[in-house]
N, C-alpha and C positions, 0 to 999 in steps of 0.2 A: 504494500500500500504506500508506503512512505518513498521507495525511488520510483518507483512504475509510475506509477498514478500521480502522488505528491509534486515530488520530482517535475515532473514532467506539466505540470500549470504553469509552472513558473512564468512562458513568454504570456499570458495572459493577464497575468498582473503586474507586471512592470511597462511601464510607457514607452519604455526605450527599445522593449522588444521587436525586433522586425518581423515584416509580415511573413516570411520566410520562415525564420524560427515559430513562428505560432502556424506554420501549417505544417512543417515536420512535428510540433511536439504535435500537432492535431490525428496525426496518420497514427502514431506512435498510439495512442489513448484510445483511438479508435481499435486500435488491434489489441492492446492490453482489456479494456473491456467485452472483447468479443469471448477473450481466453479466461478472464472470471466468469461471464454469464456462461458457459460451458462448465466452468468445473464447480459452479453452484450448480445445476442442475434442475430437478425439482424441489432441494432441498427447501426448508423455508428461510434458513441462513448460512452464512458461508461454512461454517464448521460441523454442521447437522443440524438438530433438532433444537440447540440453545443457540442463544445470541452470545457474543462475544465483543470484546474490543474493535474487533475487525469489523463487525455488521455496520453501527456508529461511523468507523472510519469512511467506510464506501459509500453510508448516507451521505456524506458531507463531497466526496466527491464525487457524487451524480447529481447532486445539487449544481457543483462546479460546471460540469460538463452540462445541463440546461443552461444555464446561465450566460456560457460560450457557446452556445450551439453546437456543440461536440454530440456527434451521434453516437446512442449505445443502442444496443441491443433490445425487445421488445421486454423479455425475459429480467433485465434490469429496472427497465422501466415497472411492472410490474410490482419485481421487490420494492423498489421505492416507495411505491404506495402501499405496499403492506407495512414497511417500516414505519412509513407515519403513522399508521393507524395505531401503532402500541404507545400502549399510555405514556412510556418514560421518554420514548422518543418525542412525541405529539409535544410533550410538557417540554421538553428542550428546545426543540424547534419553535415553539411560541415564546417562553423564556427570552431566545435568541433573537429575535422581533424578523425569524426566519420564515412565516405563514403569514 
């Protein structure tokens, strides 16, 4: 999560980043997303049947990647909205003035 994904924002929030660098990190995100929404699966979070650290972590960036227009997979999108729907997320995400 933290070089794949994290990592690789970077040209989207800095100003100085060229349009160049934000389409290779963009190709990059787009292929690293295609290879979680794959080895998540059906499951209903990345590690089986509990959440973890890492669930939170990939909320925040598929959030990133809406926000950029970064296309993910159907299958992510999906999680996404089932992560908001759980209480502690829901309460974070509003907490965050993020909904």
């Amino acid at each position: 999560m933290t070089t794949e994904f994290h990592g690789n924002f970077r040209p989207f929030f800095h100003v100085d980043a060229t349009h160049a660098e934000r389409d290779k990190a963009r190709k990059l995100l787009v292929k690293h997303f295609a290879t979680i929404a794959g080895q998540l699966g059906d499951r209903p979070f990345l590690v089986g049947d509990r959440m973890t650290i890492a669930d939170p972590y990939l909320v925040v960036m598929l959030m990133w990647a809406e926000k950029n227009e970064i296309e993910v997979p159907k299958r992510l999108n999906d999680y996404l909205a089932h992560m908001k729907t759980i209480p502690s997320v829901a309460k974070a995400l509003t907490d965050e003035g993020l909904v």
